[in-house]
C-alpha positions as a Markdown table, in Angstrom:
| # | Residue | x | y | z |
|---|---|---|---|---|
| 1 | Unk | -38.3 | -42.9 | 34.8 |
| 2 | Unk | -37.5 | -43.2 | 38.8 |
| 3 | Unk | -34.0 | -43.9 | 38.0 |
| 4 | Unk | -33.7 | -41.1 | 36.0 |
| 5 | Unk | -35.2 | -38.4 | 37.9 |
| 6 | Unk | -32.6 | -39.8 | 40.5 |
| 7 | Unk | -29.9 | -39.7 | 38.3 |
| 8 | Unk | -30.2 | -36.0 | 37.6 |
| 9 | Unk | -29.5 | -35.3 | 41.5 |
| 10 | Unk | -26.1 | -37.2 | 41.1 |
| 11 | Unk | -24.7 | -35.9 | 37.8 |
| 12 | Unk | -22.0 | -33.8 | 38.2 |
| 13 | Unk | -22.2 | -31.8 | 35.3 |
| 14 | Unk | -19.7 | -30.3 | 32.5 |
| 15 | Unk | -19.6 | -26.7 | 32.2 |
| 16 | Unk | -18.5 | -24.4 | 29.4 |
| 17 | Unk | -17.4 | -21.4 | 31.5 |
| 18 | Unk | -13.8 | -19.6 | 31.0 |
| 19 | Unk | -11.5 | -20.2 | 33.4 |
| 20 | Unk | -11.0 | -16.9 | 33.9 |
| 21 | Unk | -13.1 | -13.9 | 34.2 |
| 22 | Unk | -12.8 | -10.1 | 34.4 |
| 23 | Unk | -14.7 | -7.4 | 35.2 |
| 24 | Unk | -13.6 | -3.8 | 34.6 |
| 25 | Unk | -15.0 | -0.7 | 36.3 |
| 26 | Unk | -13.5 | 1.8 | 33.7 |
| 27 | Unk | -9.9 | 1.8 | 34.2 |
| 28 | Unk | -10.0 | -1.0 | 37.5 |
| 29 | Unk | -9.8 | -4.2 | 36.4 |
| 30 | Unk | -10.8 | -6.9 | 38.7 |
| 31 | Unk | -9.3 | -10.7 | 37.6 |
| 32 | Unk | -11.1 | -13.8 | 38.7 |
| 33 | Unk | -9.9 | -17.6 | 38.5 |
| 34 | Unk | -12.6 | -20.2 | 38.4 |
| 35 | Unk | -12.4 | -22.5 | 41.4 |
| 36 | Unk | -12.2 | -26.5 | 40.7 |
| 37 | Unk | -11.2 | -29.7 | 42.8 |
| 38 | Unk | -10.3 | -32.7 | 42.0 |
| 39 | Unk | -12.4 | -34.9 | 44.3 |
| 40 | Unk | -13.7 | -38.5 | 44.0 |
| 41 | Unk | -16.2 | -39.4 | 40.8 |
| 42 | Unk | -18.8 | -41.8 | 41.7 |
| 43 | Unk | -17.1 | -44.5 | 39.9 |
| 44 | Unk | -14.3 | -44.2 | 42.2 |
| 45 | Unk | -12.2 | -42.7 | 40.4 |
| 46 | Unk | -10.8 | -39.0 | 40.7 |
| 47 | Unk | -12.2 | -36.4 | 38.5 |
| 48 | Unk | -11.3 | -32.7 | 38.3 |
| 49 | Unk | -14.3 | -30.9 | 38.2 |
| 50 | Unk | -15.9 | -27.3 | 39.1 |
| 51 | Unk | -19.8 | -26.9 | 40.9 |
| 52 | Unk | -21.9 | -29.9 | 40.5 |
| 53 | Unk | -25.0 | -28.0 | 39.1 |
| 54 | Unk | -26.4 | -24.7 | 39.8 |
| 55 | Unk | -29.4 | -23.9 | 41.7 |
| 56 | Unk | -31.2 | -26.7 | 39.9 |
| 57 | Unk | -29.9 | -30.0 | 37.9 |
| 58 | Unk | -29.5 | -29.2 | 34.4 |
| 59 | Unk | -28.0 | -25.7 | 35.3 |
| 60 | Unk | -24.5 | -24.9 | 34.4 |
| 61 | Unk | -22.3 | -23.4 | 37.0 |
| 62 | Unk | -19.4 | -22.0 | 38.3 |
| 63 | Unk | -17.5 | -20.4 | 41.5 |
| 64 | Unk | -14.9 | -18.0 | 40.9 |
| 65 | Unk | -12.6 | -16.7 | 43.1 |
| 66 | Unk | -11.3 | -13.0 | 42.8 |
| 67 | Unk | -7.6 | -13.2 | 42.2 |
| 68 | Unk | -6.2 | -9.6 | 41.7 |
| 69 | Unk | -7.4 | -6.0 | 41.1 |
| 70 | Unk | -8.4 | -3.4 | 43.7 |
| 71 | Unk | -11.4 | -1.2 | 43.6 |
| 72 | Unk | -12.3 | 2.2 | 45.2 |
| 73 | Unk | -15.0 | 4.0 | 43.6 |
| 74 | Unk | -16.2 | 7.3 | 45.9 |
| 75 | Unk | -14.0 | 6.9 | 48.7 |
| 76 | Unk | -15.2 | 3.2 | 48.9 |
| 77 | Unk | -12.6 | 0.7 | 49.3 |
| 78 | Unk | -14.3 | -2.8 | 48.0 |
| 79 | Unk | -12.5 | -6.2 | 49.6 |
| 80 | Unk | -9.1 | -7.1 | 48.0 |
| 81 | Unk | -7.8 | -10.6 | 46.5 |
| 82 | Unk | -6.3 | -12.6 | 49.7 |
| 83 | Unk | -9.4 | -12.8 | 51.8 |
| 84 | Unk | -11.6 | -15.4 | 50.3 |
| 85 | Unk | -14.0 | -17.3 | 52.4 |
| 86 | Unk | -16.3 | -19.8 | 50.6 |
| 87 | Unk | -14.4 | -19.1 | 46.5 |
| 88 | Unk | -11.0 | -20.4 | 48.3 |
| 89 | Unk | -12.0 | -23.7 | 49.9 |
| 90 | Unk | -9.2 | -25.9 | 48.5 |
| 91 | Unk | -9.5 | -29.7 | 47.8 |
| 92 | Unk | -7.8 | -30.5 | 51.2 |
| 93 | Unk | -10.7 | -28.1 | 52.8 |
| 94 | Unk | -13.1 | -30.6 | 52.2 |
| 95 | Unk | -12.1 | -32.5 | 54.6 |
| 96 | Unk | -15.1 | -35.5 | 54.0 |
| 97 | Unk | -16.4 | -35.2 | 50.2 |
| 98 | Unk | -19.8 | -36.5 | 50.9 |
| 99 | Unk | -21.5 | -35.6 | 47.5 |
| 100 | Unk | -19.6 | -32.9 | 45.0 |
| 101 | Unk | -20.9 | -29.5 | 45.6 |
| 102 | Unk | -23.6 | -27.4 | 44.4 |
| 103 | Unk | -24.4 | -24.0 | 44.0 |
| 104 | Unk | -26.6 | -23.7 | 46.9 |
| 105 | Unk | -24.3 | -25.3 | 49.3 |
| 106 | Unk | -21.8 | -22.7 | 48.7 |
| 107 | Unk | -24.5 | -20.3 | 48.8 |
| 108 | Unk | -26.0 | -21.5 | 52.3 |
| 109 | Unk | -22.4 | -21.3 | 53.8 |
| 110 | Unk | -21.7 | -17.9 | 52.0 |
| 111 | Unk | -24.9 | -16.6 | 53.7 |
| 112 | Unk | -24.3 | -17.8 | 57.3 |
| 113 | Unk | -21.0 | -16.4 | 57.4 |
| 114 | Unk | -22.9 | -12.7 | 56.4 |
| 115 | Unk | -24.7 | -13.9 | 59.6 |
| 116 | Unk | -22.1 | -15.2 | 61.8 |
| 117 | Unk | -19.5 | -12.4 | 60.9 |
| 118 | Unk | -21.1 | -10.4 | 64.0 |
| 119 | Unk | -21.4 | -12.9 | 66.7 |
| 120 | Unk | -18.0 | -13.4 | 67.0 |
| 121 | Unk | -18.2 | -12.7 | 70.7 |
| 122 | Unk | -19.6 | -16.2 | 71.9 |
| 123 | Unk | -20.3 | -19.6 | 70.5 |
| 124 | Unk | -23.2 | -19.2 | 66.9 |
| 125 | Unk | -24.5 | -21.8 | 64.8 |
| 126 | Unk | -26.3 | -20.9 | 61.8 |
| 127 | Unk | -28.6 | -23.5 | 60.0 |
| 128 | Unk | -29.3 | -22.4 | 56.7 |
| 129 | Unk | -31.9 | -23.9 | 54.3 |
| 130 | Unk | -32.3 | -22.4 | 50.5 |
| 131 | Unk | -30.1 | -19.4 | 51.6 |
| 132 | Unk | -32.2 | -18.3 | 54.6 |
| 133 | Unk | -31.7 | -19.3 | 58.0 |
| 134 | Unk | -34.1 | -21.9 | 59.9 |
| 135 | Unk | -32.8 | -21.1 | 63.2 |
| 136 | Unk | -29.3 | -19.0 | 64.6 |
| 137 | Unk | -28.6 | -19.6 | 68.4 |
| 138 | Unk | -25.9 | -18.7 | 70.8 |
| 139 | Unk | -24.5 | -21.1 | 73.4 |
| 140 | Unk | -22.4 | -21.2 | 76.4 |
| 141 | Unk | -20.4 | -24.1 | 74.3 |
| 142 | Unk | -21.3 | -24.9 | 70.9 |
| 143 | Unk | -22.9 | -28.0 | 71.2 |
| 144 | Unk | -25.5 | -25.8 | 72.8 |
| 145 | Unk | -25.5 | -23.4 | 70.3 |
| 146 | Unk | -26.2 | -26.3 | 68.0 |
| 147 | Unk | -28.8 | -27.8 | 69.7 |
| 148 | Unk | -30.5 | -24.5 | 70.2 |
| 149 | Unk | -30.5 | -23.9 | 66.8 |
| 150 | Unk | -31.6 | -27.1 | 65.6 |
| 151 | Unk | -34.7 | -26.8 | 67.5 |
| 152 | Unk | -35.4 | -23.2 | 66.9 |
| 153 | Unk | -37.0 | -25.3 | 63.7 |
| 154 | Unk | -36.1 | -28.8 | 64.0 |
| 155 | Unk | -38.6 | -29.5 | 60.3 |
| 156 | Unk | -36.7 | -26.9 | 58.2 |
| 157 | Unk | -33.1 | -27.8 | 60.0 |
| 158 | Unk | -33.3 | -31.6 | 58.0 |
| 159 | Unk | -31.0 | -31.4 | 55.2 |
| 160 | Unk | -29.7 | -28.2 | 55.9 |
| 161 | Unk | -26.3 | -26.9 | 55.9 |
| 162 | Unk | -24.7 | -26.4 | 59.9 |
| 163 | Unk | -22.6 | -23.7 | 59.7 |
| 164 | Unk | -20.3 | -22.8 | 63.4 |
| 165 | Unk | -18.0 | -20.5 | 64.5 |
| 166 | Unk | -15.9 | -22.7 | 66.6 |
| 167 | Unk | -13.9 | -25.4 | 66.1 |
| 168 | Unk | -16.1 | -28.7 | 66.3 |
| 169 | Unk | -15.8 | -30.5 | 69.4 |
| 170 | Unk | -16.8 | -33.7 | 70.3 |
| 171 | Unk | -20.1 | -33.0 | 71.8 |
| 172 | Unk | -21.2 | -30.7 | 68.9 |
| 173 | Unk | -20.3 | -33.4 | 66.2 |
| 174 | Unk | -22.2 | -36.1 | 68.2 |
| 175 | Unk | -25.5 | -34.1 | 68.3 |
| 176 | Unk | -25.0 | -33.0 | 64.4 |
| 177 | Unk | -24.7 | -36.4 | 63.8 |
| 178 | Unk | -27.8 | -37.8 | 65.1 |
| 179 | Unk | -29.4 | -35.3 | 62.7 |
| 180 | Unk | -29.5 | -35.5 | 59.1 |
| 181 | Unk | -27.2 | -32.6 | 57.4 |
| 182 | Unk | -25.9 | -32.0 | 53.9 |
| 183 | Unk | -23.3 | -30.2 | 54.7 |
| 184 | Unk | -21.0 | -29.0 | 58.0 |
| 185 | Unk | -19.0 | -26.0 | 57.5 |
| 186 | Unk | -16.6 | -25.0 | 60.7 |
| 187 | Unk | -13.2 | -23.2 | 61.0 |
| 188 | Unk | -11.8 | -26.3 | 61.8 |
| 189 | Unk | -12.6 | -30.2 | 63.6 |
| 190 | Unk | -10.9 | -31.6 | 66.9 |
| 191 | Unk | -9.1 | -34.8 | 67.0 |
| 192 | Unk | -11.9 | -37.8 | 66.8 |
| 193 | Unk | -14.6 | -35.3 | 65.6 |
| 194 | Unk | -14.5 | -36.4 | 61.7 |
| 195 | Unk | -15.0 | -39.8 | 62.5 |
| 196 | Unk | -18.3 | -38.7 | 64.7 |
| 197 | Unk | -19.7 | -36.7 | 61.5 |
| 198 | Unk | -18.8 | -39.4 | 58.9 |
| 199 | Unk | -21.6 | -41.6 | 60.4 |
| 200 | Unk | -23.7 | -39.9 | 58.4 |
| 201 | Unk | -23.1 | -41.1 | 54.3 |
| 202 | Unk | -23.0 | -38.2 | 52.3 |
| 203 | Unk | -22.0 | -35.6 | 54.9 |
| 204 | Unk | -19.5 | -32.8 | 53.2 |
| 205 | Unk | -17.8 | -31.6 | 56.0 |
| 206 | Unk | -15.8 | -28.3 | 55.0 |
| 207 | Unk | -13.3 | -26.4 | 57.0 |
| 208 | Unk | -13.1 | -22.5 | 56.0 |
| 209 | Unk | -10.1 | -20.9 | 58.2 |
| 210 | Unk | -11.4 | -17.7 | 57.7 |
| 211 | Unk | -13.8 | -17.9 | 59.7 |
| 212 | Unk | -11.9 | -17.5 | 62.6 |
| 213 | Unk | -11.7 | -13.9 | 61.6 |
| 214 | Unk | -14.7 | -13.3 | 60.1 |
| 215 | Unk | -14.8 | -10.0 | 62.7 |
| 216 | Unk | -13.0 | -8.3 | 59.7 |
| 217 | Unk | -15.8 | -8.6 | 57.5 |
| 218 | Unk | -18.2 | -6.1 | 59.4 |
| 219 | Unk | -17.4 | -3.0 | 57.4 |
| 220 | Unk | -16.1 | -4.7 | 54.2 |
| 221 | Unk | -18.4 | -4.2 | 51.1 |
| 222 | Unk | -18.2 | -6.5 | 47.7 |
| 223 | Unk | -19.6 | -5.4 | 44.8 |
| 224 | Unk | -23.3 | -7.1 | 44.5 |
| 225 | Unk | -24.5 | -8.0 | 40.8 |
| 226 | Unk | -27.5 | -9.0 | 39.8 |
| 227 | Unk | -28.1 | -10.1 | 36.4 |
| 228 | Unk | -31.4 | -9.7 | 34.5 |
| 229 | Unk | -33.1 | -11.9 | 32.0 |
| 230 | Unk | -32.4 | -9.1 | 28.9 |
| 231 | Unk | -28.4 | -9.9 | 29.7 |
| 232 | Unk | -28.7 | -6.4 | 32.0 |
| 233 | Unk | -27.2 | -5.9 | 35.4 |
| 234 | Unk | -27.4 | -3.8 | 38.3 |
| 235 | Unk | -24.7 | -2.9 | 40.2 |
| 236 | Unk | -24.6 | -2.2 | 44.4 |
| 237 | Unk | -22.7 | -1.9 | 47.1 |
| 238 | Unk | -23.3 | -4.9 | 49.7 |
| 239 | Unk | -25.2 | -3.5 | 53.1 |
| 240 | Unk | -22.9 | -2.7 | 56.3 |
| 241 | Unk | -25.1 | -2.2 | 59.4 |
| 242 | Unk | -25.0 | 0.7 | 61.3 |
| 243 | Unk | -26.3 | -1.4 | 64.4 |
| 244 | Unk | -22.7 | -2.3 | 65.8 |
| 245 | Unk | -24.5 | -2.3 | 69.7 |
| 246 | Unk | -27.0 | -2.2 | 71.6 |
| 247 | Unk | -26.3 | 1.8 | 71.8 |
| 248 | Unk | -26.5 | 2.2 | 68.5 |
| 249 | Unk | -30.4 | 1.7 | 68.7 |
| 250 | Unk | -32.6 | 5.0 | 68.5 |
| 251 | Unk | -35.3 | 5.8 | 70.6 |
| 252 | Unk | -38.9 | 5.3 | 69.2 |
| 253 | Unk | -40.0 | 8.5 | 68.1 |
| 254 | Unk | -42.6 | 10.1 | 65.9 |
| 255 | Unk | -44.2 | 13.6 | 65.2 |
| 256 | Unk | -47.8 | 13.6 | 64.2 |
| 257 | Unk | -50.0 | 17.3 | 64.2 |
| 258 | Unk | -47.6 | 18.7 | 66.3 |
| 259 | Unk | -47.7 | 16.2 | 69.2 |
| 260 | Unk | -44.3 | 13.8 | 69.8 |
| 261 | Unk | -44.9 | 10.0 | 70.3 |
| 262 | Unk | -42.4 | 8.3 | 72.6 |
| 263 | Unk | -42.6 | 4.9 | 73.8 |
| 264 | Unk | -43.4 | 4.8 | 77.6 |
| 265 | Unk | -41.0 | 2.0 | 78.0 |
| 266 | Unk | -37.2 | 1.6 | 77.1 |
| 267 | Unk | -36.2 | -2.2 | 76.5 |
| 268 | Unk | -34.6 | -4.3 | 79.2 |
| 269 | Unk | -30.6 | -5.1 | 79.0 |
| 270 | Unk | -32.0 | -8.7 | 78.0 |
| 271 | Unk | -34.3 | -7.3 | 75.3 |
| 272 | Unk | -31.3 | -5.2 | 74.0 |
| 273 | Unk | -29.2 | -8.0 | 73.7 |
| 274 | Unk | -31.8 | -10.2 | 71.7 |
| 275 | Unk | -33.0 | -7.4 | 69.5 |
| 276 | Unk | -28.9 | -7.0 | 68.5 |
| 277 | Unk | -28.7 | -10.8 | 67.6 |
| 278 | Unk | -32.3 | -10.3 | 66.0 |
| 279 | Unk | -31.2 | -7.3 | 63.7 |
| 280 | Unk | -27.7 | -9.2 | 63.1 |
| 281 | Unk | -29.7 | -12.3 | 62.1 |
| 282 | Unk | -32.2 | -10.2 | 59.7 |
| 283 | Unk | -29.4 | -8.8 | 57.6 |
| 284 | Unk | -29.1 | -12.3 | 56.3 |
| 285 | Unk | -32.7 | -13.1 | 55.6 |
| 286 | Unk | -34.8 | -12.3 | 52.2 |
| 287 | Unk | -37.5 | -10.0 | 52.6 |
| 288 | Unk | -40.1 | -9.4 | 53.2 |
| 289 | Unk | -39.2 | -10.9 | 56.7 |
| 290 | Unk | -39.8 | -10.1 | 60.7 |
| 291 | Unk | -37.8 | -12.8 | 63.2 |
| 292 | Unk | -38.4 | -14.0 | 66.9 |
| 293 | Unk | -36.1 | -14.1 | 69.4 |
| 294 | Unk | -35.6 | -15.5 | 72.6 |
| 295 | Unk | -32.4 | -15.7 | 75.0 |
| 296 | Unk | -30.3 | -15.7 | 72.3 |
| 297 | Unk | -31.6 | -18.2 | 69.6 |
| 298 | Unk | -34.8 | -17.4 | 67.0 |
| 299 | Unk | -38.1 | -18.6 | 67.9 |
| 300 | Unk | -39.3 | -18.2 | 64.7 |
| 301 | Unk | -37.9 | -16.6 | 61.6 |
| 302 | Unk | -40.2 | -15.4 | 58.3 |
| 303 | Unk | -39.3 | -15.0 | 55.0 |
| 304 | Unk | -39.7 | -13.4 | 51.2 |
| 305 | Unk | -43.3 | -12.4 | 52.0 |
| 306 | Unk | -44.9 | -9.3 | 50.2 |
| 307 | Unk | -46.5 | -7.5 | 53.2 |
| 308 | Unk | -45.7 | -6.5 | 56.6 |
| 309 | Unk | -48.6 | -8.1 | 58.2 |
| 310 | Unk | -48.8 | -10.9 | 56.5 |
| 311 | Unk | -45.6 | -12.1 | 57.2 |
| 312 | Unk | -46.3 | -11.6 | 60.5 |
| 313 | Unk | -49.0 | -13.8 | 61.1 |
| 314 | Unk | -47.4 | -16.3 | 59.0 |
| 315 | Unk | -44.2 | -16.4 | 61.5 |
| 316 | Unk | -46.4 | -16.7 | 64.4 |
| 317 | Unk | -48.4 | -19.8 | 62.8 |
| 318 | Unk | -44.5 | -21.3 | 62.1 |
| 319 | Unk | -43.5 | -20.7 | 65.8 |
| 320 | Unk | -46.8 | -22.8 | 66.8 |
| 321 | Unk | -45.9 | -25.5 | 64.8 |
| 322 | Unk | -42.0 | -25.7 | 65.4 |
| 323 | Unk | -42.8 | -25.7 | 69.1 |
| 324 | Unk | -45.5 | -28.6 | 68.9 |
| 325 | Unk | -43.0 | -30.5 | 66.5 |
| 326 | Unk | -39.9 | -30.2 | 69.1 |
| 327 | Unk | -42.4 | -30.8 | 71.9 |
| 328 | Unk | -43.9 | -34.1 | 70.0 |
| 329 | Unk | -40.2 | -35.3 | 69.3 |
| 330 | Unk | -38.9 | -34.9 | 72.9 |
| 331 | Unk | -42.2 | -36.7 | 74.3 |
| 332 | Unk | -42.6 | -38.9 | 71.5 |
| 333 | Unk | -39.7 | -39.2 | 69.0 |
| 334 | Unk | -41.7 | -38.7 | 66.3 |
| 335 | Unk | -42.5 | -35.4 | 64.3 |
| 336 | Unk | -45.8 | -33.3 | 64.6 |
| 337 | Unk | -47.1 | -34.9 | 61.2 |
| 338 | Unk | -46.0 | -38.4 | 61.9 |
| 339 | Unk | -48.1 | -37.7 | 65.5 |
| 340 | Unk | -51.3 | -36.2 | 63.6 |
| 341 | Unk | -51.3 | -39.2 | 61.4 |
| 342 | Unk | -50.9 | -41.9 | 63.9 |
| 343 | Unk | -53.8 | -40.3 | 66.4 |
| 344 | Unk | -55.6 | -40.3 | 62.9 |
| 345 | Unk | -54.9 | -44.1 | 62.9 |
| 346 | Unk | -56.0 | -44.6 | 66.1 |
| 347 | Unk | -52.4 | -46.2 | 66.5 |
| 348 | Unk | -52.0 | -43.3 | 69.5 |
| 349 | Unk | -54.5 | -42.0 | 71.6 |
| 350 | Unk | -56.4 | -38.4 | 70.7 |
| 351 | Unk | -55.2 | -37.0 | 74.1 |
| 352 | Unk | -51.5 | -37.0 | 73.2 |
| 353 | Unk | -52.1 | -34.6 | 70.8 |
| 354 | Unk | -54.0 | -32.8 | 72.4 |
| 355 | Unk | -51.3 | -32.4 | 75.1 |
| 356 | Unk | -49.0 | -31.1 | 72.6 |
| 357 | Unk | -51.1 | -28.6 | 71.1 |
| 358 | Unk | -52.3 | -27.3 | 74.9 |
| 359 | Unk | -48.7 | -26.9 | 75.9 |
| 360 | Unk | -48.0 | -25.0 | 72.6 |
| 361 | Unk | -50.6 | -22.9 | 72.8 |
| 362 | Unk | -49.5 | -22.3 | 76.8 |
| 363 | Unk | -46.5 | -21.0 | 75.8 |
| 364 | Unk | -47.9 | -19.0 | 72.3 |
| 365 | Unk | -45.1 | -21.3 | 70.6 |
| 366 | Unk | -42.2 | -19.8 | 72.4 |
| 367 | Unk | -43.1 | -16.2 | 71.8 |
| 368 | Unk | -43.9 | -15.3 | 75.0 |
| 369 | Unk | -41.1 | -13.2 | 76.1 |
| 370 | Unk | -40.1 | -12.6 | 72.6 |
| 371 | Unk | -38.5 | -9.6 | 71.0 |
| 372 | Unk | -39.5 | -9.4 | 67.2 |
| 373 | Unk | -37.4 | -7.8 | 64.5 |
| 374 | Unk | -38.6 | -6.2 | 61.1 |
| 375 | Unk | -36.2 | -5.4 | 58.2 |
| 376 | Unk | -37.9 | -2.6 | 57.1 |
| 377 | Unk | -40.6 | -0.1 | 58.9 |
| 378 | Unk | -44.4 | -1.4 | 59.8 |
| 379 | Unk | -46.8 | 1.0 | 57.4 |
| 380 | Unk | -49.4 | 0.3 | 60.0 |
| 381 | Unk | -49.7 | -1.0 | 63.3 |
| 382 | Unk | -51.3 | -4.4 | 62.7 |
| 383 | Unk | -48.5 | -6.5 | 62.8 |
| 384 | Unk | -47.4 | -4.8 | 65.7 |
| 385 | Unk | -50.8 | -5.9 | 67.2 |
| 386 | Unk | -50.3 | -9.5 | 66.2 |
| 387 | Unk | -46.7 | -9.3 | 68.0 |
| 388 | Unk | -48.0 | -8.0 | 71.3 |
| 389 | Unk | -51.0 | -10.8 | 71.3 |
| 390 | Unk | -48.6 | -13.4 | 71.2 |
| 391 | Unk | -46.8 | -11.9 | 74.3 |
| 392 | Unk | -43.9 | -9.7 | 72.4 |
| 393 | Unk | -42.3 | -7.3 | 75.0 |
| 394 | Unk | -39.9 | -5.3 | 72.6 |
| 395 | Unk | -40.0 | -4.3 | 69.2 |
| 396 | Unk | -37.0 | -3.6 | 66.7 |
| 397 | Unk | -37.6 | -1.9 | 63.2 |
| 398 | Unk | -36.0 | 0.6 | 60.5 |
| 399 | Unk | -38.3 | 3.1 | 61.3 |
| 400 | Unk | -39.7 | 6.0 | 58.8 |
| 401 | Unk | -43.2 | 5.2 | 58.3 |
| 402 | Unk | -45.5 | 7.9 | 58.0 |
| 403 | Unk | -47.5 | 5.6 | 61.0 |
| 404 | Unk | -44.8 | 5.1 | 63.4 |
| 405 | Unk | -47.1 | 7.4 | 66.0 |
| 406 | Unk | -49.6 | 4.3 | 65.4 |
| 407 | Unk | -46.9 | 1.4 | 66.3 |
| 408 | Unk | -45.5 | 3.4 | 69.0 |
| 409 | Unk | -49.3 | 3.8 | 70.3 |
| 410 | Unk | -49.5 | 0.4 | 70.3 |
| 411 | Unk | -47.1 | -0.3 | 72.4 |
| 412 | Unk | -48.3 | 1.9 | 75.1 |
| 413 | Unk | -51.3 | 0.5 | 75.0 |
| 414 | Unk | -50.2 | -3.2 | 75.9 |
| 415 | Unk | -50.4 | -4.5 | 78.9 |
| 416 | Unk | -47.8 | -4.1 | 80.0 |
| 417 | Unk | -46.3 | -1.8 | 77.9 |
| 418 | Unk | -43.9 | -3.1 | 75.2 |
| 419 | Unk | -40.4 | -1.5 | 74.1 |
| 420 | Unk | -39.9 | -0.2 | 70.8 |
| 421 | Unk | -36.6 | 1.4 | 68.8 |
| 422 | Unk | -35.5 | 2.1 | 65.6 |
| 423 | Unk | -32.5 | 1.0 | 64.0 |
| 424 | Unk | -32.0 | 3.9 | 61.2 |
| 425 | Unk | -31.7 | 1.8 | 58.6 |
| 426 | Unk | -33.7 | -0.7 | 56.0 |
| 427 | Unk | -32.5 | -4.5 | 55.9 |
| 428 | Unk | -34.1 | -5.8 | 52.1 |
| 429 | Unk | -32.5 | -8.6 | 51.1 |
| 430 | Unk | -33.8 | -9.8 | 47.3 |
């Protein structure tokens, strides 16, 4: 029975899907090729084959690539054949096979790239685990934008997929490499660099070109499907921000019985800058969600909760237990767990983990200092509440609520008073 459940994980599976598709918008006609490789089999050999599995084993799948047609519907021009990012990664862009591909691999590098698209400006990494990012940082190089974003949540970042907006350097594929990844996704690998990465077994390490102008993505949409379990769908256009920079932020503002609610602070250049890499970060995470952010890198990101609030509070309990996890690795080597269970052993002594915990609670896990970012508007003020406890100092959200008086209140309130502004526009990701 062991064996089987771990043969499941290595089948690379038939499937019975055309090898073309099309889709046709009354008289447009959009054309789509299905994307295979022929990439090593496990028994050695060479086998021509399309996604391993879907989103689970036993799951038929397939990517397809759009391969002519043009669509404009209402003045909207969607993105043309030529420019494809993760559907056009060719056999010789996988440049170490590790394990054939999934649907979720593709998926994870798909949805860092609708993260990564607008932080073109400086060296990104984006770890992504189950389509959601477990930490984004900037760096000065990118082996510090790696490292940053490692620890932003070292426990979700094993097994995930690293995705970069440089080339890989030396120094960034030694630190990826003392980690445990399933896949590396970059726009392309320095001399020596492969070599580094392929220390670890069943690495795939995938070079996607495009991203080197992913820049031209900001204000492309693609037609968004999503099918439903009666064989319906529902059509969309895919989000483009309005938030381009930090000017592009409104004012906090709100009208209640005739009296108008400002904040009584405006956010620092510093606070700016974080809530622009917060919001950018945010259009790439399900929702429910709110994020922390820090100097450039998330403290804490939540996800696909069904209240304001309670995401919230959940995301402030993760960013306490990612920062005693990276503070028991660094002192220790060994995860926060592994450190609970050995004190409870009596293999370590109580007062090592009572260090971490003090110096975790010191710093509110990281928060302190913090910017937090909501993808849609708080309906009341207690998760703004939550924030400022924790030592928030600026506040990002859509705006709208018939509350906002109450969040801005809020603010003012604090000690010192904490910045708020709106963005203008919902972020829901389902």
């Amino acid at each position: 029975m062991k064996d089987d459940l771990k043969r499941i994980y290595r089948t690379v599976m038939d499937d019975d899907f055309p090898p073309e598709m099309s889709i046709a918008f009354g008289d447009r006609r959009l054309v789509y090729r299905k994307r295979t490789w022929t990439l090593p089999a496990p028994d050695g050999g060479r086998v021509e084959k399309g996604l391993r599995y879907g989103e689970n084993p036993g799951q038929q799948a397939a990517l397809y690539e759009l391969v002519s047609g043009a669509l404009e519907l209402g003045g909207c021009e969607y993105i043309r054949p030529g420019r494809s990012l993760v559907s056009g990664i060719r056999e010789e862009d996988f440049i170490r096979f590790g394990k054939h591909p999934g649907k979720t691999n593709l998926t994870d590098i798909d949805n860092a790239l609708n993260i990564l698209k607008y932080l073109g400006d400086s060296p990104c990494c984006a770890i992504m685990k189950h389509n959601n990012p477990s930490g984004v940082a900037r760096g000065e190089t990118l082996a510090e934008a790696y490292e940053r974003a490692y620890f932003a949540d070292r426990i979700a970042a094993f097994g995930g997929c690293v995705v970069l907006n440089r080339p890989v350097d030396r120094d960034t594929a030694e630190a990826i490499s003392r980690q445990y990844a399933e896949v590396v996704a970059a726009p392309d690998y320095e001399e020596g660099t492969v070599e580094i990465l392929a220390r670890r077994k069943n690495l795939r390490i995938v070079r996607i070109p495009g991203i080197a102008r992913l820049g031209e993505y900001v204000e492309t949409r693609f037609v968004d499907f999503k099918c439903l379990m009666d064989g319906g769908v529902i059509v969309q256009q895919s989000p483009v921000s309005r938030i381009r920079t930090a000017d592009d932020f409104m004012p906090a503002e709100a009208e209640r019985k005739g009296e108008v609610y400002r904040c009584r602070r405006t956010p620092t250049e510093r606070e700016l800058q974080d809530l622009l890499f917060g919001w950018f970060v945010e259009m790439g995470v399900s929702s429910n969600s709110v994020l922390f952010v820090k100097d450039g890198a998330t403290v804490a990101i939540g996800t696909g909760e069904q209240d304001r609030v309670g995401v919230t509070k959940g995301t402030i309990e993760k960013a306490y237990l990612k920062a005693e996890d990276r503070l028991a690795f660094e002192k220790h080597g060994v995860s926060i767990f592994q450190l609970h269970l050995e004190v409870k052993k009596g293999l370590r002594p109580a007062e090592e983990l009572e260090e971490i915990r003090a110096l975790a609670a010191e710093s509110r896990g990281g928060l302190a200092g913090s910017v937090m970012v909501s993808d849609a508007f708080f309906p009341f003020r207690d998760a703004v509440d939550l924030a400022i406890t924790e030592g928030v100092t600026a506040i990002a959200h859509p705006g709208g609520s018939l509350r906002d008086w109450e969040s801005i209140e809020a603010c003012n309130e604090a000690d010192p008073p904490v910045a708020m502004v709106f963005t203008g526009q919902r972020a829901f990701k389902h």
